[in-house]
Each structure stands twice: as C-alpha cells, then as structure tokens.
One Martini backbone bead per residue (centre of mass of N, CA, C, O) as a GRO file, in nm:
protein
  372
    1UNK     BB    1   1.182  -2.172  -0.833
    2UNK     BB    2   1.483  -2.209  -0.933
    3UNK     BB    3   1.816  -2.131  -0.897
    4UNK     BB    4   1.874  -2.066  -1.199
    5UNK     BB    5   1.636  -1.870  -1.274
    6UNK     BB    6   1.714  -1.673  -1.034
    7UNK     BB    7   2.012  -1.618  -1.178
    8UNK     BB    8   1.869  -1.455  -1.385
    9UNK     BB    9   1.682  -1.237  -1.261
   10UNK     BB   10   1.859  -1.105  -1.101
   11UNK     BB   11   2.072  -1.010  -1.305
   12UNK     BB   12   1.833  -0.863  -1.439
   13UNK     BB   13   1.835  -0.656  -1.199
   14UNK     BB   14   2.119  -0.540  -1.205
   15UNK     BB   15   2.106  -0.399  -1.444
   16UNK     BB   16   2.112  -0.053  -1.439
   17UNK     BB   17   1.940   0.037  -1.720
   18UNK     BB   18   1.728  -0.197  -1.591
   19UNK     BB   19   1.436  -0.226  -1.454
   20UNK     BB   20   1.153  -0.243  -1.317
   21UNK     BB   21   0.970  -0.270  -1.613
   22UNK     BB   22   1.189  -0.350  -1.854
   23UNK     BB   23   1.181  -0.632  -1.764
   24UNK     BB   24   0.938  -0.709  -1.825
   25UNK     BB   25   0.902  -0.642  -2.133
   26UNK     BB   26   1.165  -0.845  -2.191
   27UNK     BB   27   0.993  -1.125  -2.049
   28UNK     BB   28   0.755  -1.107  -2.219
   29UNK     BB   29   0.916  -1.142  -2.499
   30UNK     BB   30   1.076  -1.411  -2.453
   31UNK     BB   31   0.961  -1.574  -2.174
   32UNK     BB   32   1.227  -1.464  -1.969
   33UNK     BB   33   1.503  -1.430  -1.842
   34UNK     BB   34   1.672  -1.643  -1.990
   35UNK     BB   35   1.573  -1.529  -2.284
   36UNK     BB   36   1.740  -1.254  -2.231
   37UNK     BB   37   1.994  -1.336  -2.279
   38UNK     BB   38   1.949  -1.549  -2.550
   39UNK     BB   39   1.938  -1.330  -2.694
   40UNK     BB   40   1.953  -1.084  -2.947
   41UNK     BB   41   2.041  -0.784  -2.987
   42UNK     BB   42   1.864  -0.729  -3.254
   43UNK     BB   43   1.615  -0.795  -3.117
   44UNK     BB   44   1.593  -0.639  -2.853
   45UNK     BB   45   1.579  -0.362  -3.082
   46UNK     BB   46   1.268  -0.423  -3.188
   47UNK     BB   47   1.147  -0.330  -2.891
   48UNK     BB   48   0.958  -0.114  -2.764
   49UNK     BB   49   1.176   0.101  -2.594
   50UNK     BB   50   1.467  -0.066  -2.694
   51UNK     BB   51   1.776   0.051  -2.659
   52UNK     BB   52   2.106   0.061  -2.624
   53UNK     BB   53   2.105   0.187  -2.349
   54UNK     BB   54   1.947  -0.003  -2.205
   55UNK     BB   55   2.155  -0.294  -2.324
   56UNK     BB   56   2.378  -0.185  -2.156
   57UNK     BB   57   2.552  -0.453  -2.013
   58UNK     BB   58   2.365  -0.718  -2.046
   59UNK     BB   59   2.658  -0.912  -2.116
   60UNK     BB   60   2.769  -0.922  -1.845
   61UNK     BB   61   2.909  -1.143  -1.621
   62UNK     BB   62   2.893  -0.993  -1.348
   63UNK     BB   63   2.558  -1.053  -1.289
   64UNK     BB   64   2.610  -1.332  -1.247
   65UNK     BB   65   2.792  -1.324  -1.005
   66UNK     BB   66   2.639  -1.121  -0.812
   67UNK     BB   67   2.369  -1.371  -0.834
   68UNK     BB   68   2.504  -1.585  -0.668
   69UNK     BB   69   2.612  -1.405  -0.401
   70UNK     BB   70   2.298  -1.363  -0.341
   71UNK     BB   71   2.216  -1.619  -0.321
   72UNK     BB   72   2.382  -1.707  -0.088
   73UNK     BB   73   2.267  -1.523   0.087
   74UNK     BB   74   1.950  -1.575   0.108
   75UNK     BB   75   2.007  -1.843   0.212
   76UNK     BB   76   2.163  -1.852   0.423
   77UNK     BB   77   1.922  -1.617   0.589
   78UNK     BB   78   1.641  -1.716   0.513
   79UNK     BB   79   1.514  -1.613   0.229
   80UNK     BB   80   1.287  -1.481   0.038
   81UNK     BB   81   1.177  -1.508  -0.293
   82UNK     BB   82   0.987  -1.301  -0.547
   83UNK     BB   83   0.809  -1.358  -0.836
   84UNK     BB   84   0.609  -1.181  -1.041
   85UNK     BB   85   0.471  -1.479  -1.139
   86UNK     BB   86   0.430  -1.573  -0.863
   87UNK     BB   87   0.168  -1.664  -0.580
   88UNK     BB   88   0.402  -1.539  -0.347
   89UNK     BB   89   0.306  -1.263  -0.488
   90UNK     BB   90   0.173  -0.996  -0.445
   91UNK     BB   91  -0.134  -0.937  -0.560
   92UNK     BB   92  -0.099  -0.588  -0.600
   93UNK     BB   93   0.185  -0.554  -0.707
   94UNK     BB   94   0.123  -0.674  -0.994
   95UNK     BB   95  -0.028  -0.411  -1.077
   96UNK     BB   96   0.247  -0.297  -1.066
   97UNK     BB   97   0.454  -0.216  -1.293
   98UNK     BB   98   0.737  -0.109  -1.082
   99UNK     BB   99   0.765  -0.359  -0.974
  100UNK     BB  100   0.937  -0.603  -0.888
  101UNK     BB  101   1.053  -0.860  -0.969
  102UNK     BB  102   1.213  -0.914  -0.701
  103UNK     BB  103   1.116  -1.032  -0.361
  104UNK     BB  104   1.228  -0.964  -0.051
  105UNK     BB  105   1.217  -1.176   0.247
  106UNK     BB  106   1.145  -1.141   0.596
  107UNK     BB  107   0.993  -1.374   0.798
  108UNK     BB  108   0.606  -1.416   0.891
  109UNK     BB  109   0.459  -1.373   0.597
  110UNK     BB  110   0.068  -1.412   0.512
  111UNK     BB  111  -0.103  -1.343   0.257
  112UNK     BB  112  -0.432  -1.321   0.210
  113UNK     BB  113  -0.759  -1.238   0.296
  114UNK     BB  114  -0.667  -0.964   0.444
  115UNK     BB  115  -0.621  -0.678   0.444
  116UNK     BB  116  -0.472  -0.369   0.316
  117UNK     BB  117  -0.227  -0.134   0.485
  118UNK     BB  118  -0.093   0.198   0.491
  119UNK     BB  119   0.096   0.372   0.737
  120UNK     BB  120   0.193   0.719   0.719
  121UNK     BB  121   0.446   0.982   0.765
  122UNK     BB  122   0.633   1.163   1.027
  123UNK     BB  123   0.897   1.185   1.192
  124UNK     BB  124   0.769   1.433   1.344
  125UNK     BB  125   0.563   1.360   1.531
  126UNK     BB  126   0.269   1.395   1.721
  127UNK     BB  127   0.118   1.327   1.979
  128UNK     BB  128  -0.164   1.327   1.859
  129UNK     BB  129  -0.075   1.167   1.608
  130UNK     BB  130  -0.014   0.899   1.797
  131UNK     BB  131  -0.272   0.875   1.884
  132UNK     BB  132  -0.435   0.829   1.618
  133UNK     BB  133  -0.268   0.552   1.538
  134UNK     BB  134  -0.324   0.401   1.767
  135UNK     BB  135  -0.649   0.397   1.753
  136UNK     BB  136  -0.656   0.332   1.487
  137UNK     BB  137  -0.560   0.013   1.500
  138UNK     BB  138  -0.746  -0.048   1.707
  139UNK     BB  139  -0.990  -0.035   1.538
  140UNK     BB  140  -0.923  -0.212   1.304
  141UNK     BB  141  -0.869  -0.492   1.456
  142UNK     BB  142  -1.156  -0.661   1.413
  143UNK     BB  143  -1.032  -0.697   1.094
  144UNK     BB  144  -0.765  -0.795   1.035
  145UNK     BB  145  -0.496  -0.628   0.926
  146UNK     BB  146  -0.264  -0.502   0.738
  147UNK     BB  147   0.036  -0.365   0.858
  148UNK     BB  148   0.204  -0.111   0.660
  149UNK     BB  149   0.572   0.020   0.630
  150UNK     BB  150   0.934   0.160   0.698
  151UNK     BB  151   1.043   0.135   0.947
  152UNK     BB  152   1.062   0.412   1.073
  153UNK     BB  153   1.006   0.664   1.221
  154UNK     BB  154   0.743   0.780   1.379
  155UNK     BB  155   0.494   0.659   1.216
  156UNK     BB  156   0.561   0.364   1.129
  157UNK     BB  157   0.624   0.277   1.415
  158UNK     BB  158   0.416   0.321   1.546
  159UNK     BB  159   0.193   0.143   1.372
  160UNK     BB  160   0.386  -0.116   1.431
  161UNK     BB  161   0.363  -0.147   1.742
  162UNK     BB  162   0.046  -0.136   1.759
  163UNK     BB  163   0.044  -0.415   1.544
  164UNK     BB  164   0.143  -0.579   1.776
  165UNK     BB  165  -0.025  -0.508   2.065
  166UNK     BB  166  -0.278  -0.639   1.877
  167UNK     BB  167  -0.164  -0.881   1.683
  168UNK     BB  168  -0.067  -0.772   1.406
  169UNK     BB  169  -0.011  -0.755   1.101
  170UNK     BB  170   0.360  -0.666   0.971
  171UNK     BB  171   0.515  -0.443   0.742
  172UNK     BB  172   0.862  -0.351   0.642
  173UNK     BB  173   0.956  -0.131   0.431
  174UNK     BB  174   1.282  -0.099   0.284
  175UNK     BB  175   1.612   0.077   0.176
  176UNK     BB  176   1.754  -0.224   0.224
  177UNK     BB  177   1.889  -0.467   0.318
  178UNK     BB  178   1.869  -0.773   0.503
  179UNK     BB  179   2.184  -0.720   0.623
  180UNK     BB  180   2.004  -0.444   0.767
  181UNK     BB  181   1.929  -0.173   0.964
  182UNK     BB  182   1.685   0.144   0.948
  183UNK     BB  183   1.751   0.224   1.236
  184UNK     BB  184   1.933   0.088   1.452
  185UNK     BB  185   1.720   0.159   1.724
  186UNK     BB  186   1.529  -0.068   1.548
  187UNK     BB  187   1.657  -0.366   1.635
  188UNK     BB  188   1.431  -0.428   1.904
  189UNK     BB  189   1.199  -0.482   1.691
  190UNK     BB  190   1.273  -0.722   1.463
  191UNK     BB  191   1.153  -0.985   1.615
  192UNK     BB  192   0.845  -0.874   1.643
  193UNK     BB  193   0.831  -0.848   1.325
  194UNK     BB  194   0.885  -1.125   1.255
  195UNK     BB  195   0.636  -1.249   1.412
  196UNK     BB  196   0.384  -1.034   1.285
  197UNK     BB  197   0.579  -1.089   0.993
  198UNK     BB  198   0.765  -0.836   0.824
  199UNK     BB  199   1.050  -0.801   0.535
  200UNK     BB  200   1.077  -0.620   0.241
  201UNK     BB  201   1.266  -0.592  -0.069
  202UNK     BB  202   1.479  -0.488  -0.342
  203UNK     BB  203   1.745  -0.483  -0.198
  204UNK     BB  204   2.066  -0.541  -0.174
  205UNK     BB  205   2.335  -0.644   0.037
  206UNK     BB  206   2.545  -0.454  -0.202
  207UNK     BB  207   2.359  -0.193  -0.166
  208UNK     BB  208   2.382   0.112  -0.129
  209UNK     BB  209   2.297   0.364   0.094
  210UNK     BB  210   2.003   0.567   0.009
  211UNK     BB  211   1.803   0.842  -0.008
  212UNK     BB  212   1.688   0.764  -0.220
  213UNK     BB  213   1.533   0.463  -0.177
  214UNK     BB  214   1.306   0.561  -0.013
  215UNK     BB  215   1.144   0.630  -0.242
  216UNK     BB  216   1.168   0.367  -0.416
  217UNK     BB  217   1.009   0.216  -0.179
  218UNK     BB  218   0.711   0.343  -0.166
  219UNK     BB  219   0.583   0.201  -0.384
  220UNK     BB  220   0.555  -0.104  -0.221
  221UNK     BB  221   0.373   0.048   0.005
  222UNK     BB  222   0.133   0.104  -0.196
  223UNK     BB  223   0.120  -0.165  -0.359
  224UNK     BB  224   0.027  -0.370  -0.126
  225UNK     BB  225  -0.218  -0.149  -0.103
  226UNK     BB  226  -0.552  -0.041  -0.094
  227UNK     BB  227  -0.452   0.177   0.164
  228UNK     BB  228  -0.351   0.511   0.223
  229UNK     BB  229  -0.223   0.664   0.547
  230UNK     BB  230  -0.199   0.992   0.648
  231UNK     BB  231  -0.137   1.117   0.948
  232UNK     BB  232   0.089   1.329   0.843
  233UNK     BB  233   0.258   1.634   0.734
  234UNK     BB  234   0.431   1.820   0.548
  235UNK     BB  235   0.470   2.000   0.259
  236UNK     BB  236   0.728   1.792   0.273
  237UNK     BB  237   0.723   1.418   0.191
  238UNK     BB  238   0.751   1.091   0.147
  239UNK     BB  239   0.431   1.034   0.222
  240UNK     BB  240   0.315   1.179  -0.039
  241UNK     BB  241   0.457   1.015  -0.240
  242UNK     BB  242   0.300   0.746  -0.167
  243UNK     BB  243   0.024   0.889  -0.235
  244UNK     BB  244   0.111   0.943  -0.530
  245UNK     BB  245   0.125   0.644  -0.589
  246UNK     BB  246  -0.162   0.522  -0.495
  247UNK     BB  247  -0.319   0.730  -0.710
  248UNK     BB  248  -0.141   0.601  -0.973
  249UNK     BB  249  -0.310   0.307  -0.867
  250UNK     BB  250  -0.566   0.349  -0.772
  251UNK     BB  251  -0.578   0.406  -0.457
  252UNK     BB  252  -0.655   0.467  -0.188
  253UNK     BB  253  -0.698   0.778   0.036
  254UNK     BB  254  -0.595   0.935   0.312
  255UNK     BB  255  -0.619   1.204   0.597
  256UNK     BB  256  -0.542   1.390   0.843
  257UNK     BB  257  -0.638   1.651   1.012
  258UNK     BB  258  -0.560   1.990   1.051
  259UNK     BB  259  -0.412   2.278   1.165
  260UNK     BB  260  -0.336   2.565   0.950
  261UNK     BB  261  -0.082   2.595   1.162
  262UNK     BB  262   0.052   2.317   1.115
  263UNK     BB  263   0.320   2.196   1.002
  264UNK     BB  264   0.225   1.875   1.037
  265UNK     BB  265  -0.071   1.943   0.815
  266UNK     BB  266  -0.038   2.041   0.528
  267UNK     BB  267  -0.011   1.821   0.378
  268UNK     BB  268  -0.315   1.688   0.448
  269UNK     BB  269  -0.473   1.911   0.364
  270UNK     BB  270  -0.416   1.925   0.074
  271UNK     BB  271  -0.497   1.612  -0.026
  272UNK     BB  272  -0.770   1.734   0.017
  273UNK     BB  273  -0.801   1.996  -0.107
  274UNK     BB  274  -0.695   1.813  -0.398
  275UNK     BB  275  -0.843   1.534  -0.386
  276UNK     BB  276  -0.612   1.300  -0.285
  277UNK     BB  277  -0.784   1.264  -0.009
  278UNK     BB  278  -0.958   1.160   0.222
  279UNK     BB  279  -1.129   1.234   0.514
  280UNK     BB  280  -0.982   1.134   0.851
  281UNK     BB  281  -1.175   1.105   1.174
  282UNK     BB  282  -1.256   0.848   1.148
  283UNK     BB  283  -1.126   0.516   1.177
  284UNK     BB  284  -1.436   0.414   1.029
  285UNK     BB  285  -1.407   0.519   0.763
  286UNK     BB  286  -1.230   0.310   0.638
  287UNK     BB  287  -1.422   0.041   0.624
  288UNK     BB  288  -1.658   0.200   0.506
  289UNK     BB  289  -1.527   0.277   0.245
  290UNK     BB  290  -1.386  -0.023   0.210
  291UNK     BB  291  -1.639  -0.227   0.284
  292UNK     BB  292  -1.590  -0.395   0.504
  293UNK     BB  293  -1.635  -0.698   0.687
  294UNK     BB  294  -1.791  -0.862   0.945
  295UNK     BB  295  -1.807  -1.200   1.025
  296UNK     BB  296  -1.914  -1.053   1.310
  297UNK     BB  297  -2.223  -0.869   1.380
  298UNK     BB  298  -2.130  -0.875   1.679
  299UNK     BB  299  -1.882  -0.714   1.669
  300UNK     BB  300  -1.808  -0.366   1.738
  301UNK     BB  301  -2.146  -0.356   1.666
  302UNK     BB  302  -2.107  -0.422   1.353
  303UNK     BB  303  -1.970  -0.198   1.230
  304UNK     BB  304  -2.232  -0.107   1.027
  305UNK     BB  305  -2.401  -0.409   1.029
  306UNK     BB  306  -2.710  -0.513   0.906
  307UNK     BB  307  -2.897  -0.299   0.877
  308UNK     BB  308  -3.247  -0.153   0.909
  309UNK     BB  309  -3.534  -0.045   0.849
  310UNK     BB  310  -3.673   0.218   0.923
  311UNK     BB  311  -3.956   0.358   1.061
  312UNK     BB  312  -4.005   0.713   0.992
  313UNK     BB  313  -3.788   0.857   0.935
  314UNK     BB  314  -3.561   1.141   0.917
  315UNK     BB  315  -3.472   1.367   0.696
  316UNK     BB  316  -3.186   1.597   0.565
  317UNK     BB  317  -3.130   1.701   0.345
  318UNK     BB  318  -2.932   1.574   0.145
  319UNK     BB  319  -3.035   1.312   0.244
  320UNK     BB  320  -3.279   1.324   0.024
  321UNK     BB  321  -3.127   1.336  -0.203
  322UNK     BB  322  -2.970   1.088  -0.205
  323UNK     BB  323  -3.255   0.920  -0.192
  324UNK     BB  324  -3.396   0.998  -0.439
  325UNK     BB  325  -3.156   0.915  -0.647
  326UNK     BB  326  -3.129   0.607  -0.549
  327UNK     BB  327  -3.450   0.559  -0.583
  328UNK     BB  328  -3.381   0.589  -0.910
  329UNK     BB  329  -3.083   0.483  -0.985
  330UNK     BB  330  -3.045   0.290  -0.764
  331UNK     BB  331  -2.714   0.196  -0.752
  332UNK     BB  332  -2.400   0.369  -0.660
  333UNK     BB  333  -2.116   0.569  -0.671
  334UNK     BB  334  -1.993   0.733  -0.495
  335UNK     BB  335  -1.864   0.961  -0.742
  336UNK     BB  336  -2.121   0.983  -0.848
  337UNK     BB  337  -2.317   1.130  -0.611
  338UNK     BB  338  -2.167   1.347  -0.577
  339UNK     BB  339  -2.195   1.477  -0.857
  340UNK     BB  340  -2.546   1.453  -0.881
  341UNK     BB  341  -2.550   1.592  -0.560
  342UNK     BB  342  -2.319   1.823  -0.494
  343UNK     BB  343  -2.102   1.661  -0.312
  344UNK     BB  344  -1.835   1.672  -0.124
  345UNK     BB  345  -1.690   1.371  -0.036
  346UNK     BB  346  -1.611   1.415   0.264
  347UNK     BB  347  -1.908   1.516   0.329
  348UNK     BB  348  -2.062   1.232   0.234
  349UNK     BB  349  -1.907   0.999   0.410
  350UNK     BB  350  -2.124   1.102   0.638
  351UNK     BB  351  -2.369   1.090   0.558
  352UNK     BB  352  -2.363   0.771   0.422
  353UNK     BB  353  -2.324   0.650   0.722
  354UNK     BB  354  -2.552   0.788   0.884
  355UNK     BB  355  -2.769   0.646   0.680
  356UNK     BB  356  -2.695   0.339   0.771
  357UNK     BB  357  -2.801   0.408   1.062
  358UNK     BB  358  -3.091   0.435   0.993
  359UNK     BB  359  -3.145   0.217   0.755
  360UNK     BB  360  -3.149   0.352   0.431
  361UNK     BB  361  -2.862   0.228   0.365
  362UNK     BB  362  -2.597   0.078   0.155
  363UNK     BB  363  -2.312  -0.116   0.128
  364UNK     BB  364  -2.122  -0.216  -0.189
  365UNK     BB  365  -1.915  -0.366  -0.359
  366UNK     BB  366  -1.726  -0.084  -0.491
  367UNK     BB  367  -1.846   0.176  -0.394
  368UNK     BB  368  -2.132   0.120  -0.327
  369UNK     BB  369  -2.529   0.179  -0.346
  370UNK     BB  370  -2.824   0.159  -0.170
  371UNK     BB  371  -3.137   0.101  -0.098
  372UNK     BB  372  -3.347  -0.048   0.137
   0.00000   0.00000   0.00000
C-alpha cells in the first residue's frame, strides 16, 4: 500500500460517523478508499444503509490534514499499518465484519501457521486463577501458540508474562494508541513483549483515551484467534464481552470453572452454564478440542496423538452410546454426537478423549470423530 493509499484509508477511518463495517461497505461499493471522497453525495447515499447522517462530515479536509499527521507519526516511530485486504492482515480478523480497516502494529509479529488463542479474565485474578493460567500456557507450549491479550492488569499480564517465559509468541491488544502504555506500570514489560512479538490497535495516537475503548478493543482479542480462554470472571466483566464477541464470530469459547461461592468464577460458571463455553479442567481440553496436532508425535507424549487401537478394550456407558453411534453413522461432529447420544457437550468431551486414549477413536480436522 502506497503512502497516497493509506492517507485515504486513514481519512476515511477518521470520519466519526462512519465505523469499520460502514467503511467497508463504502469501500467495496466504490472500489478503494479513495474512490469513496471521489464519489459523488448523491451515489453514495443510494447504496442501501447509507444515510445522510452517516456521510456527514466525510468531505470535511480536516480528516485528510489529520491522516497525514498520523502517517507521519507511524513512520517516525516504525510502526506498520496493516490494511484490510492486504496479505500481512491477519487473517482470521478479516472474517470479521466490524474488524478495523487499518489495523497498527508495533514489535516483531510474525503471524504464519501457528494456532492462535486468547487468554482473558478478571484484573483481581485469584492465586488460583494465576495458577492455573501459568499452567495453561507452559501446557499449550509444546504447540507453539500465539497468545493474544489486553496487557492489563491481572490475567492478560499473568497469559502474557507466561508466554514470554515459555519462548512463546505474545501480541497485546491495546484501547490507544501506540503513543502510549496503559497501564503505565507495564511499561517494564513492553521491550520483552515487543521481543516476543508484539502490539495490536486500531486508536490513533491523537485519540482520546477513554473506558469505552476496552469494549471496542475487545472485538481484536477475539477476532484474532481460533479460541477465547476466560480463565475468571465476576458476574460482569469485559472479559464475558470478549466470550461473546468470540462467540458471535463463531470461535470456540472456554471457561475456567470455580467455586459457586467464589465472586471472580460466577461470569465463567455462567458461560458454561448457558453453553456459552466448553468446561475447562485441563490445559489439554484446548488442544483436543481444537484438534490441534503435534509436528513431534513423541514430543509430550504426543500428547494423545496417533493412538492405535487396543485389542479387547471395555467400554462402559456413554463410551458404548458414542462408539455403537460412530461405528454406524461413520465420522460426526462433537455437536451432532452430543445431541444424537444426548450427552452433554462439556461432559462429552472428557468421554471422548477417554475414548482417544483407549485406542477406539480418533479426531479429526473440523472437531470431527470417527472410530479407529
């Protein structure tokens, strides 16, 4: 993308009244960016839910002055700009509607062909939840995952801290721009996060810094990654919003369970609870669940991969239900096997990883089964 380009995107990111879907739609109807100022008024509101109000102020000169100093300011400071539809935009964030059409970088993210996850919760983690969250990544390492977060307070430091001790790359979704740390006590840590991989944002270094901004980052955290992991959460919490932003791009969804009496495990209990998120007992759930595959099939065990089947195995209960269902109906999806042997899907997926390691079935790409 040329310089002339990005002060065109830039622009049109500027307008108030027009968003990343809004601009997208613009966008695709025109042909670029800059076919969208060189529209005529009177095109561009009949393209259907283009109103008056929505292209108010985009012929204003002031967001082309602002989108210069802004380019100004990403290069002094060796930021990349990634556009919506070039090649170094990640690509599961283009499957979201309302991803941003500029999205800013800095550090050394190198996005290929390695899983990528969310780790979220509550900033008043619990020993527990640090526990557990510590495990989880140093367990997930041997996959060799990104992990995304807020770099806030409590779980996205701890997720993040973790993958850097672990080797692992760490991308920090922020709510301003790259201008600036928030919170300033974490700017300790952005040389090793920027070593490790980096940070996402879609704010300019002239935006206001504002609670609203949270909400609005969160779209990121979840766009980016296969899989959303709250490992706490109290009854609300921006944490919950990012679970269902994930969910309403249709990512996989985990939780953490606790204590009914415990204040920061009510949202992920919820979650489970409204079938919002698998149950989350051990680290190896995410992998399995996400059929996730050892390069190494001796590498931690091979970590239940490549089972062969076992002679004369015994089967018992549900194990019977599922294997009799698949050996007749061939592979199925965990949500169809859930429903068609009335099992419920959190208790499922303990059963049929049971079943992996017995030897009598197998996953397979697209959270399919089949027996061995």
């Amino acid at each position: 993308m040329t310089d002339q380009q990005l002060i065109f995107a830039l622009a049109l990111q500027h307008v108030p009244k027009i968003g990343a879907t809004t601009a997208k739609k613009l966008i695709n109807h025109c042909g670029s960016a800059e076919a969208v100022f060189n529209e005529k008024r009177s095109n561009l509101l009949k393209i259907d839910g283009i109103g008056t109000i929505t292209i108010e102020g985009l012929f204003d000169k002031t967001h082309f002055e602002e989108a210069e100093n802004e380019l100004r300011f990403i290069k002094d400071n060796n930021i990349l700009a990634h556009y919506f539809t070039e090649d170094t935009y990640p690509e599961k964030l283009k499957h979201c509607i309302d991803g941003p059409i500029v999205l800013f970088q800095s550090g050394n993210i190198n996005i290929k062909s390695q899983p990528i996850i969310s780790i979220v919760g509550t900033r008043k983690i619990t020993t527990s939840g640090i526990a557990f969250c510590e495990k989880l990544v140093e367990s997930l390492a041997v996959y060799n995952p990104i992990i995304v977060s807020g770099f806030a307070y409590g779980t996205d430091i701890t997720a993040q801290k973790a993958a850097v001790k672990h080797n692992l790359q760490t991308i920090g979704c922020l709510a301003h721009g790259l201008n600036q740390i928030y919170p300033k006590v974490h700017e300790k840590y952005v040389a090793d996060l920027e070593k490790h991989g980096g940070f996402f944002t879609d704010f300019w270094s002239t935006d206001v810094f504002d609670r609203n901004n949270f909400l609005k980052r969160n779209r990121i955290i979840a766009g980016l990654s296969e899989a959303t992991i709250v490992i706490e959460s109290a009854e609300k919490g921006g944490s919950l919003v990012t679970a269902d932003i994930a969910n309403s791009y249709n990512r996989e969804v985990f939780a953490v369970p606790g204590r009914t009496t415990d204040s920061q495990s009510i949202g992920c209990n919820n979650l489970i609870k409204f079938q919002k998120a698998h149950l989350l007992s051990d680290p190896l759930d995410v992998p399995y669940l996400l059929n996730w595959q050892l390069e190494d099939a001796s590498s931690a065990s091979a970590s239940k991969k490549h089972v062969q089947k076992q002679l004369f195995v015994e089967l018992e209960g549900d194990e019977k239900v599922i294997y009799n269902f698949l050996e007749v109906n061939g592979k199925e999806l965990l949500d169809v096997i859930a429903i068609q042997c009335n099992i419920p899907t959190y208790k499922l997926a303990g059963i049929l990883l049971t079943m992996e390691l017995k030897g009598v079935i197998r996953p397979l790409p697209g959270k399919l089964f089949e027996v061995i």
